[in-house]
MMTF fields as JSON, N, C-alpha, C and O atoms, coordinates in Angstrom:
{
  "mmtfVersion": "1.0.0",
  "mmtfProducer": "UNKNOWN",
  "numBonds": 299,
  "numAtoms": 300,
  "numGroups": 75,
  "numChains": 1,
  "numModels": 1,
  "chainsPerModel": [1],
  "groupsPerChain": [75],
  "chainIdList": ["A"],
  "bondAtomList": [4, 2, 8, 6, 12, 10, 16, 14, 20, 18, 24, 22, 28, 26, 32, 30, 36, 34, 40, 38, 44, 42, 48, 46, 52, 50, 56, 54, 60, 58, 64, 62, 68, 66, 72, 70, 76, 74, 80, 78, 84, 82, 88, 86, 92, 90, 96, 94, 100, 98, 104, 102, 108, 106, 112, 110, 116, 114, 120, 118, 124, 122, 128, 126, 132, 130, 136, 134, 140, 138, 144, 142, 148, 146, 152, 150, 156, 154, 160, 158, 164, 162, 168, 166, 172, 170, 176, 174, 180, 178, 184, 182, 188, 186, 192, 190, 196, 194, 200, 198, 204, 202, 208, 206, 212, 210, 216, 214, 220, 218, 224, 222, 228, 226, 232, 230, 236, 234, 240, 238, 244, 242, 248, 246, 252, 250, 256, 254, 260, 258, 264, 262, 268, 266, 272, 270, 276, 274, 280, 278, 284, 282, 288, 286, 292, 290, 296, 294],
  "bondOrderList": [1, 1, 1, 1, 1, 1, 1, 1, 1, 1, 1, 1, 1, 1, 1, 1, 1, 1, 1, 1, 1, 1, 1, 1, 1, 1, 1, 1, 1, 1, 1, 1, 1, 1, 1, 1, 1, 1, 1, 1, 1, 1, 1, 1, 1, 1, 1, 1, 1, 1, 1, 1, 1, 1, 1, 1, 1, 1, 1, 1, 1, 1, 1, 1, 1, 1, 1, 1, 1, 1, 1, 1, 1, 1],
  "groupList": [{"groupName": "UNK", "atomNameList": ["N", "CA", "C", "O"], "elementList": ["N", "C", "C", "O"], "formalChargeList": [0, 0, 0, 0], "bondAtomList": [1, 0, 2, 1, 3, 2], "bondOrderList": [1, 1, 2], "singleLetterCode": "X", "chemCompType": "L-PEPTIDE LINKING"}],
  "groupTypeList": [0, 0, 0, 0, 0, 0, 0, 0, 0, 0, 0, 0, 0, 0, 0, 0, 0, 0, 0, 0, 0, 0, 0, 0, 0, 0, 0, 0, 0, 0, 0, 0, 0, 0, 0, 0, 0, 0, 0, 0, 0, 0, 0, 0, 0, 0, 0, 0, 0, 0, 0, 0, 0, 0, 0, 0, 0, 0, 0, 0, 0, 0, 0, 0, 0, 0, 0, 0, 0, 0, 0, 0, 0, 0, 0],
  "groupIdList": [1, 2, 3, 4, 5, 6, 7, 8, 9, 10, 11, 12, 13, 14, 15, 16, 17, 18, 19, 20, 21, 22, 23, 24, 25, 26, 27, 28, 29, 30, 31, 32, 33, 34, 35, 36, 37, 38, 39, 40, 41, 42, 43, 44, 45, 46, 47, 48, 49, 50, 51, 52, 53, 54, 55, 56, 57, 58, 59, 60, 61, 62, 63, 64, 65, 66, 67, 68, 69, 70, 71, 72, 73, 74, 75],
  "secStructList": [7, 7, 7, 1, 6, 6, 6, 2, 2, 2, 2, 6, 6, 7, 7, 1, 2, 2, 2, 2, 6, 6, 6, 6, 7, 7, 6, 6, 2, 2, 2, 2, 2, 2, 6, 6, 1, 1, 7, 7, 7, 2, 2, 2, 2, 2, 2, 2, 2, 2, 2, 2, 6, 7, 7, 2, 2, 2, 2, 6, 6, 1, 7, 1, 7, 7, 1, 7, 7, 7, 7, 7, 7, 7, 7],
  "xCoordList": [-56.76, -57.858, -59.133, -59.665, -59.578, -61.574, -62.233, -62.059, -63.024, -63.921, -65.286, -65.286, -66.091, -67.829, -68.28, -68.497, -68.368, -68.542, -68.383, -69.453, -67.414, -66.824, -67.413, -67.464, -67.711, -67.922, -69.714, -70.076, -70.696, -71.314, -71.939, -73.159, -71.322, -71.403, -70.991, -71.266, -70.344, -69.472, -71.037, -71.617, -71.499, -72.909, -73.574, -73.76, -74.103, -75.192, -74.923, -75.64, -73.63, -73.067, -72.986, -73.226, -72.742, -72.737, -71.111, -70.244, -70.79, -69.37, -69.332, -70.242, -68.192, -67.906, -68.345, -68.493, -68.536, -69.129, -71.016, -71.743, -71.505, -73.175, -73.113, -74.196, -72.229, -72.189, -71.842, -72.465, -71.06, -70.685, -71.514, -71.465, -72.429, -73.204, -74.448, -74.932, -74.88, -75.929, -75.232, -76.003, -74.229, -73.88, -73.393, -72.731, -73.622, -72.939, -71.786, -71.65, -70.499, -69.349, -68.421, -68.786, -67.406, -66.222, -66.209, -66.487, -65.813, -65.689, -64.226, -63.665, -63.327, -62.238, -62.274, -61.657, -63.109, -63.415, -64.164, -63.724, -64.73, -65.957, -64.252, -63.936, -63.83, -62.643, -61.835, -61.656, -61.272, -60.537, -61.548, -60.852, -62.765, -63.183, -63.036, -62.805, -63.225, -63.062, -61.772, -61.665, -60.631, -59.447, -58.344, -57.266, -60.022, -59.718, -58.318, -57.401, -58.338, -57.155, -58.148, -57.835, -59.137, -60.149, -60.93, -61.46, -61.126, -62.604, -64.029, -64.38, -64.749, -66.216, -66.952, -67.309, -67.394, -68.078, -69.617, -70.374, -69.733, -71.513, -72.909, -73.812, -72.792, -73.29, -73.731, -74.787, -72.434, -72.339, -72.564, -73.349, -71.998, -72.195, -74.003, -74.546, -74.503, -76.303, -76.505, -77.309, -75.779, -76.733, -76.594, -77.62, -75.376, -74.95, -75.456, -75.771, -75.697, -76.856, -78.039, -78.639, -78.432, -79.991, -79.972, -80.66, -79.32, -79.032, -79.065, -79.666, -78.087, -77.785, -78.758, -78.603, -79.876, -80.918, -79.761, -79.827, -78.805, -78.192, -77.897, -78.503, -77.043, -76.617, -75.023, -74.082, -75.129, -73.624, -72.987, -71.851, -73.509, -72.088, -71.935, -70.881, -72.742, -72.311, -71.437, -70.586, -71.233, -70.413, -69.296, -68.458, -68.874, -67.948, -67.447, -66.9, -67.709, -67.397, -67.619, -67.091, -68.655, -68.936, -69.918, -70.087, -70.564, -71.021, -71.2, -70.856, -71.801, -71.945, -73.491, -73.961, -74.244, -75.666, -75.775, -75.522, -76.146, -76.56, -77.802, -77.93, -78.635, -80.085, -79.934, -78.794, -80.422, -80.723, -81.295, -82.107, -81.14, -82.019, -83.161, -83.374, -84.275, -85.599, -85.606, -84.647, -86.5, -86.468, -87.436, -88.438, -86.737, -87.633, -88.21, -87.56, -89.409, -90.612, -90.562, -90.85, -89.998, -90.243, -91.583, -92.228, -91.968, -93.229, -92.901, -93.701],
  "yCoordList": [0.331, 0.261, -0.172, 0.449, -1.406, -1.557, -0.327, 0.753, -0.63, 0.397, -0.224, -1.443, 0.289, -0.035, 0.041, -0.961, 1.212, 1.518, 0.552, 0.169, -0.38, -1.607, -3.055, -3.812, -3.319, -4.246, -3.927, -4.611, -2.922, -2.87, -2.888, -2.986, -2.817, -2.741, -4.224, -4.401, -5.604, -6.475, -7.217, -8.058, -6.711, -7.405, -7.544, -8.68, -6.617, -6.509, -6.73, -6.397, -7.43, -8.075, -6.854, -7.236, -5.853, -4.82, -4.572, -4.637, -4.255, -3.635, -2.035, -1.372, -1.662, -0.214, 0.816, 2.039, -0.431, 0.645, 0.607, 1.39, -0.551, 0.079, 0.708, 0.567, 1.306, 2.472, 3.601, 4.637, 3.545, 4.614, 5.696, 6.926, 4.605, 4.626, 5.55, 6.523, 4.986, 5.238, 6.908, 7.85, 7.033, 8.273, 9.316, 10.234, 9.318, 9.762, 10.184, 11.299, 9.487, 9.39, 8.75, 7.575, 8.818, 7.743, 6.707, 6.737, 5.643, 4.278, 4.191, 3.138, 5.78, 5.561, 6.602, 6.63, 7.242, 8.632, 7.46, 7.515, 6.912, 5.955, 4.678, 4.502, 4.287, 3.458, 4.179, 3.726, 5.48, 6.374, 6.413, 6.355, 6.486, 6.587, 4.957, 4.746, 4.124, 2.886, 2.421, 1.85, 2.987, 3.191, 4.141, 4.289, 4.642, 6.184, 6.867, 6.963, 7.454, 7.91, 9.31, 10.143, 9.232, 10.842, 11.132, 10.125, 11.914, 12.211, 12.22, 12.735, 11.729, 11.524, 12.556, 12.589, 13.637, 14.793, 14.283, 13.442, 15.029, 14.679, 14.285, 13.525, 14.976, 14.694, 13.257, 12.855, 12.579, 11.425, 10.619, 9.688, 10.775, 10.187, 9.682, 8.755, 10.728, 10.909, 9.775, 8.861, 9.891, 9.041, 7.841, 7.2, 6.959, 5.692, 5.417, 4.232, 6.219, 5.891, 5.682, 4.607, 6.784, 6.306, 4.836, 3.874, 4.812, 3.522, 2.011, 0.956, 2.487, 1.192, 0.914, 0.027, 2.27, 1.918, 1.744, 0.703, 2.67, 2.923, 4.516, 5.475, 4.59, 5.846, 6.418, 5.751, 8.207, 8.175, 7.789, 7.389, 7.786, 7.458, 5.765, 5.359, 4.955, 3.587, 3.793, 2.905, 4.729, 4.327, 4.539, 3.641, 6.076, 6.372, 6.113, 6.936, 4.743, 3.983, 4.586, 4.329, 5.696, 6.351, 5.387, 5.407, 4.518, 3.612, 2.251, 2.015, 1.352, -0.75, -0.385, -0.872, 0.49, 0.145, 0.226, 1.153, -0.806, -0.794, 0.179, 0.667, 0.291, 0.529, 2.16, 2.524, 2.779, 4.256, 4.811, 4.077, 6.001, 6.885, 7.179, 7.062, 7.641, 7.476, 9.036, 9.771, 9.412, 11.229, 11.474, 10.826, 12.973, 13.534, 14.541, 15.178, 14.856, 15.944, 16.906, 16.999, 17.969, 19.311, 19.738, 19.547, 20.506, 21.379, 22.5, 23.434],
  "zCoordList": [49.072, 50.011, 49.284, 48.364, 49.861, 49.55, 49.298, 49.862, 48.364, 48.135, 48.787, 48.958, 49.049, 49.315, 47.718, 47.037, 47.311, 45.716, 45.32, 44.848, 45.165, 44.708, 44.902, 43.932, 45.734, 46.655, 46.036, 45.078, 46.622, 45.751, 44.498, 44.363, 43.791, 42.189, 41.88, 40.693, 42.525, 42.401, 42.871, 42.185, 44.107, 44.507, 43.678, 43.242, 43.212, 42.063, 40.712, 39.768, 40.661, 39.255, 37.906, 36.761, 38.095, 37.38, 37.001, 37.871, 35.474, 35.406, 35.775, 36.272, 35.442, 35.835, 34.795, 34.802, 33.65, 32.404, 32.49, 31.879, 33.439, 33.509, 34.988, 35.555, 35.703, 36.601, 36.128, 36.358, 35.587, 35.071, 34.208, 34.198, 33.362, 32.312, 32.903, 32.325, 34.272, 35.384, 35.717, 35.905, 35.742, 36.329, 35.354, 35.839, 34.032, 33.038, 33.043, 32.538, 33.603, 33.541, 33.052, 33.08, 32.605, 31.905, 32.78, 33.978, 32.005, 33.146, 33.264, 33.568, 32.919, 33.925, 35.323, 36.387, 34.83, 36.136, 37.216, 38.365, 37.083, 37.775, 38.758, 39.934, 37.758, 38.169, 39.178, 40.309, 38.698, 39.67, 41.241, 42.254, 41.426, 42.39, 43.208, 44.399, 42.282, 43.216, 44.048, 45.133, 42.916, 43.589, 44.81, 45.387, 44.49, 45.47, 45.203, 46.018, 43.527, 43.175, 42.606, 41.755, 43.23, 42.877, 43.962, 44.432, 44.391, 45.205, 44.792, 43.73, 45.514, 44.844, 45.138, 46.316, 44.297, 44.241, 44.773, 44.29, 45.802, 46.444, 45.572, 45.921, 44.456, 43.599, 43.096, 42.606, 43.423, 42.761, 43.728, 43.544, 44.837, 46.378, 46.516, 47.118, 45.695, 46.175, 45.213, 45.399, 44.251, 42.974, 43.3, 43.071, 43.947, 44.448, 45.609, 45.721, 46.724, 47.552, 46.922, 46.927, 46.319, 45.893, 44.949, 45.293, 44.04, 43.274, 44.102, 43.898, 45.154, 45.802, 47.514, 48.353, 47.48, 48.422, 49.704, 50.358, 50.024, 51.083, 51.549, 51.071, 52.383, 52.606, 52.13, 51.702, 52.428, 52.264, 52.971, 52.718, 54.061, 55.311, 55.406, 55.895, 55.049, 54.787, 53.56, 53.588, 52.277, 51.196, 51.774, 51.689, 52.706, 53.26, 54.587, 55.321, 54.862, 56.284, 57.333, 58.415, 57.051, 58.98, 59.717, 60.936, 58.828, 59.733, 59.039, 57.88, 59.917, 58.992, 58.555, 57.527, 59.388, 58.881, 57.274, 56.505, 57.098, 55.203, 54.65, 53.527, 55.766, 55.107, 54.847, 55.134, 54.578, 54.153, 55.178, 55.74, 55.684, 56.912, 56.573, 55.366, 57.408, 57.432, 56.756, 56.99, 56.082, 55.78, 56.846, 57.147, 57.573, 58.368, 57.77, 56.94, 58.037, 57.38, 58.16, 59.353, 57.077, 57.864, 57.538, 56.506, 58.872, 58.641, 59.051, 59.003]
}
């Protein structure tokens, strides 16, 4: 199965070892996620949104919108 992770990182002309690098992880733990032969701990989910100026649910196909959600302000 496609990854987004993938497809992303492929956009921005980056290997798996300057993502990986970005996330302080092995660039085979980083690989296992593209192959989806691991689960991606939220943690990491946050750092690749924020990196890639999107959301989680665009990495994890709940939706096409690319852009990132607006933050709402609590008072």
């Amino acid at each position: 199965m496609k990854t987004r992770i993938k497809d992303l990182r492929e956009d921005h002309d980056l290997t798996q070892t300057d993502v990986s690098k970005l996330l302080n992880i092995s660039q085979v733990a980083y690989s296992y996620y593209e192959l989806n032969r691991r689960n991606i701990p939220i943690e990491v989910l946050i750092k690749l949104a924020d990196f890639y100026h999107t959301s989680i649910d665009y990495l994890l196909y709940r939706t096409e919108i690319k852009q990132p959600y607006r933050s709402k302000k609590i008072s």
